[in-house]
N, C-alpha and C positions, 0 to 999 in steps of 0.2 A: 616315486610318485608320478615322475612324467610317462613312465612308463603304463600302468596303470592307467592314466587318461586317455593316451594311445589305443590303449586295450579297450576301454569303454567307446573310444568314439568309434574305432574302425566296427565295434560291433553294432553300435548304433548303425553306422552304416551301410553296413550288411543287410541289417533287416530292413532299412530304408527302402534300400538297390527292387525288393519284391515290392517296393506298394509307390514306386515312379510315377503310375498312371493318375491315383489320386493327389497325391501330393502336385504334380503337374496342373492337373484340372483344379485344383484349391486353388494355387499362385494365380493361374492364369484369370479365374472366375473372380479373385478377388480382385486384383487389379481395374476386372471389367465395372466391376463396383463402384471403386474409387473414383475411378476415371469416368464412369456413362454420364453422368452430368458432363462435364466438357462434350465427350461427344455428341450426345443429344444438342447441347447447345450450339455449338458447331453447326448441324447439320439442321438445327432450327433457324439459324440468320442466314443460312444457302436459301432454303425454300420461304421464305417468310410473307413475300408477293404473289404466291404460286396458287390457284385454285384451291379451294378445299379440299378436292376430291386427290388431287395431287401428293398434299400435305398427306394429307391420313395413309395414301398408297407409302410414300418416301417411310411416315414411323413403319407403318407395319413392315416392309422391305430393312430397315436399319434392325429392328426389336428381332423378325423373325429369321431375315435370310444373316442379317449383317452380324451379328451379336455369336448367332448360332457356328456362322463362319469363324469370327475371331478366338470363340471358346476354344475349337475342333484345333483349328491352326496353330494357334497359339501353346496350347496344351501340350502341342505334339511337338512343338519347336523349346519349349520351356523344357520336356522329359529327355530330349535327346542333347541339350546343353547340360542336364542333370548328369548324365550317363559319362559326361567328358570328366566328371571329377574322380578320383580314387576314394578307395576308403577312407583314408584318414581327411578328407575334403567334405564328402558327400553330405555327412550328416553338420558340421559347423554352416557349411552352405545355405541349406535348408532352414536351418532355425535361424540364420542370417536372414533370410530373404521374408522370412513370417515377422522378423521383429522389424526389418524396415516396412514393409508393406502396412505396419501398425501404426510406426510412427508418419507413414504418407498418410493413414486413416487420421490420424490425430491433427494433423495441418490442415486437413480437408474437412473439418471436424465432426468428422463421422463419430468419433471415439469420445 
């Protein structure tokens, strides 16, 4: 029997190893989720005294330049720590990382 699970995980993981990129961009995107309330609020009580025209500049530099930075960064530092695992790793890893990211949605109560 253990053998056989072996056999099914490493092959999971195999065919995992071809689709890094989205699985990467999913963790990383969801994260960005979870968490953009903090960051927004964060970076709503920096600028809170600040000009209107200030304020609007800061969201749209956080939403367009900052958000789009973190996706790109993030996704590509998230795939290449994916890459450090073997097959029999790769794919427990993975459905690791989506079941906790569910239960940070569920504390956060997205879920």
């Amino acid at each position: 029997m253990p053998e056989l699970l072996i056999e099914h995980t490493a092959a999971l993981s195999t065919w995992a190893k071809s689709y890094l990129t989205p699985i990467s961009t999913a963790i990383t995107t969801t994260l960005l989720v979870i968490y953009g309330d903090d960051i927004n609020g964060l970076v709503k009580r920096r600028i809170r005294g600040l000009n209107f025209f200030v304020r609007t500049g800061a969201f749209i530099a956080l939403c367009a330049i900052g958000y789009g930075m973190m996706s790109v960064a993030c996704a590509s530092a998230v795939k290449q720590l994916l890459r450090y695992f073997d097959d029999l790793y790769l794919a427990p890893m993975v459905v690791g990382a989506f079941v906790l990211m569910g239960i940070l949605a569920e504390r956060k109560k997205y879920l």
